[in-house]
PATI-169202 format. One record per residue: residue number from 1; residue in one letter; x, y, z of N, C-alpha, C in turn. Coordinates in Angstrom, 3 decimals. Layout:
 num residuo      nc1      nc2      nc3     cac1     cac2     cac3      cc1      cc2      cc3
 NUM       A        X        Y        Z        X        Y        Z        X        Y        Z
...
END
This chain:
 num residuo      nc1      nc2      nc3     cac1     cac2     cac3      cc1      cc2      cc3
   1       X  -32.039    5.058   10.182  -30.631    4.730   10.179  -29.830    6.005    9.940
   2       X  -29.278    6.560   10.870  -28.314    8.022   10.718  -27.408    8.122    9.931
   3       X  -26.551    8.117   10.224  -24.931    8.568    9.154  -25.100    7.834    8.052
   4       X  -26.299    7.361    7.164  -25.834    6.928    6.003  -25.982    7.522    4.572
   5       X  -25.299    7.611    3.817  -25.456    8.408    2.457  -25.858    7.473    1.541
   6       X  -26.626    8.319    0.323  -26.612    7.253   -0.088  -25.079    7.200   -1.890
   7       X  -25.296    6.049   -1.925  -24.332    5.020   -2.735  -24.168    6.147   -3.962
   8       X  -22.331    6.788   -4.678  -22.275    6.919   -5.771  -22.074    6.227   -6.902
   9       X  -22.962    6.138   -8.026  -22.439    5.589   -8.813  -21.562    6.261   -9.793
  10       X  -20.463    5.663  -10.597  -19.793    6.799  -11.231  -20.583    6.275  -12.986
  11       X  -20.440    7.688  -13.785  -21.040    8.039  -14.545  -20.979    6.779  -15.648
  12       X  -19.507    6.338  -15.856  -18.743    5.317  -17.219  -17.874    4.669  -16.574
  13       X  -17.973    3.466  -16.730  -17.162    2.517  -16.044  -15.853    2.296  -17.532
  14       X  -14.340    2.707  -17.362  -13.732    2.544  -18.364  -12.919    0.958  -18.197
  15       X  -12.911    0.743  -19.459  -12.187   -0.737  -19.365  -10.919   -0.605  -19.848
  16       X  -10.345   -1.550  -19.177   -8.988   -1.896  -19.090   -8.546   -2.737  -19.980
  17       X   -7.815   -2.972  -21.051   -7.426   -4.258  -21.663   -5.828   -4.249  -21.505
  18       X   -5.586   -5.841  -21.036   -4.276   -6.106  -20.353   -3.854   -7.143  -22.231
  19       X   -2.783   -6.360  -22.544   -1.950   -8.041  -23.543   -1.654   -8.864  -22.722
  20       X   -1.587   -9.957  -23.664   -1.339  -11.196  -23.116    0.131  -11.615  -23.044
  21       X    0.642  -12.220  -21.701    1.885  -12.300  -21.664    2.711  -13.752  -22.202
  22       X    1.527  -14.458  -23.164    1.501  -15.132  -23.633    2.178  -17.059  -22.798
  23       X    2.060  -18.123  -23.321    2.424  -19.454  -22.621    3.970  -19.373  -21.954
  24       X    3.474  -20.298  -20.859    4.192  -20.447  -20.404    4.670  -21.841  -19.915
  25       X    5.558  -22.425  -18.838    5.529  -23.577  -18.250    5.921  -23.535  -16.920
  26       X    5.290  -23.896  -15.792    5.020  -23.781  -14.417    5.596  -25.149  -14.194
  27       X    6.961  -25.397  -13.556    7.937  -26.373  -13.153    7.529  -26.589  -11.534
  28       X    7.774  -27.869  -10.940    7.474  -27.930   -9.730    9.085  -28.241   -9.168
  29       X   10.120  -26.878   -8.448   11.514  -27.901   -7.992   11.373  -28.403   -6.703
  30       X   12.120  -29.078   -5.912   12.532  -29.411   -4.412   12.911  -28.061   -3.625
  31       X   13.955  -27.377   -4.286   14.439  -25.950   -3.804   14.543  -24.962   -4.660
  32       X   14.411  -24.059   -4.469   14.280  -22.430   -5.079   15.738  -22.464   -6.141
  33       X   15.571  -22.131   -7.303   16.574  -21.950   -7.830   17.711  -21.031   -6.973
  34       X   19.401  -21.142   -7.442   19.976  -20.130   -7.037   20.019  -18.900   -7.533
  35       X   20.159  -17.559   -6.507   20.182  -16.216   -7.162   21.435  -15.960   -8.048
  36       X   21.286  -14.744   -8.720   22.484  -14.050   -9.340   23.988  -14.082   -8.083
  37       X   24.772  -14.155   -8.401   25.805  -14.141   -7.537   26.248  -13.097   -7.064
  38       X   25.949  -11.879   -7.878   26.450  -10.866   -7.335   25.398  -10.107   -6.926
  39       X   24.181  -10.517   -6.439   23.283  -10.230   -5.441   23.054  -10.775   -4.342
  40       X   22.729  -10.544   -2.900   22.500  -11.244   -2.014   22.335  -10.450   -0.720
  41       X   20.949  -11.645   -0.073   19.945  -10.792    1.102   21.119  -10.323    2.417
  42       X   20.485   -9.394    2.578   21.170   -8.267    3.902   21.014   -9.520    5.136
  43       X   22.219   -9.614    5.854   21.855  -10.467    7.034   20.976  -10.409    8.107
  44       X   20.973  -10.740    9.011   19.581  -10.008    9.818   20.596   -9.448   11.110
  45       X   19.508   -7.984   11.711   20.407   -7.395   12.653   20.208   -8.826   14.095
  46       X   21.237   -8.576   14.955   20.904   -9.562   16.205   19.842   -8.431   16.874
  47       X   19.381   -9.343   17.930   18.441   -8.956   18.436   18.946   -8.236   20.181
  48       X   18.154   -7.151   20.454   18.618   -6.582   21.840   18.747   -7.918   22.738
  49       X   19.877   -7.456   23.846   20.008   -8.696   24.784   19.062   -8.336   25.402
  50       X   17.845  -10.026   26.325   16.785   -9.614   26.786   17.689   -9.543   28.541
  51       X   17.208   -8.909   29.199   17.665   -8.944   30.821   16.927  -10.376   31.157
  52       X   17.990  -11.440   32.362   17.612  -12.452   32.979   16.478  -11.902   33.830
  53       X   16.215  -11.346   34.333   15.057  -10.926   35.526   14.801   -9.276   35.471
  54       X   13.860   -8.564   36.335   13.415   -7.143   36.600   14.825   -6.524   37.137
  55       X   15.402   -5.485   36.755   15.960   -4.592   37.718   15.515   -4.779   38.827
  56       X   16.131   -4.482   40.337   15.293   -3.676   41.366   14.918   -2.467   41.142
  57       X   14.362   -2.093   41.722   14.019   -0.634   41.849   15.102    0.189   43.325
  58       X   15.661    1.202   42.495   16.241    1.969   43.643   15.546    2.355   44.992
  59       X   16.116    2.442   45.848   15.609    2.843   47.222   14.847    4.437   47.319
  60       X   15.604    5.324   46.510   14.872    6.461   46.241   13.591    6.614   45.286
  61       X   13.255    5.614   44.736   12.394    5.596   43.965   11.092    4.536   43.966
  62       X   11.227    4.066   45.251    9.927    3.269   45.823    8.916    3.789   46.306
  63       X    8.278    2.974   45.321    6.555    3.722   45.679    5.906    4.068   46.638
  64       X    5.256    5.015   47.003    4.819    5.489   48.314    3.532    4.205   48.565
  65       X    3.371    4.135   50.004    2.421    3.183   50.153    1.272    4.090   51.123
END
């Protein structure tokens, strides 16, 4: 089997200890609470107009056959 190396292990695996962000209560609503009022999402840009059909192609610029 070519290109394979083999596996590092690293020397000390250090541990992490996270505090606890202690209890909570997980509510189920119908709709998303409302935001702060004096925040609010950017509208969305419109989108390029799509063309109804292909251009033609100019007369000077038809493909040689």
């Amino acid at each position: 089997m070519p290109n394979q190396t083999p596996e590092k292990k690293p020397d000390a695996v250090r541990e992490t200890r996270l505090e606890s962000a202690g209890e909570f209560v997980v509510e189920q609503h119908p709709t998303p609470p409302k935001g702060p009022a004096d925040k609010t999402i950017h509208p969305r840009r419109p989108l390029p107009p799509v063309p109804e059909k292909a251009p033609k192609p100019d007369a000077d610029e038809a493909p040689d056959k």
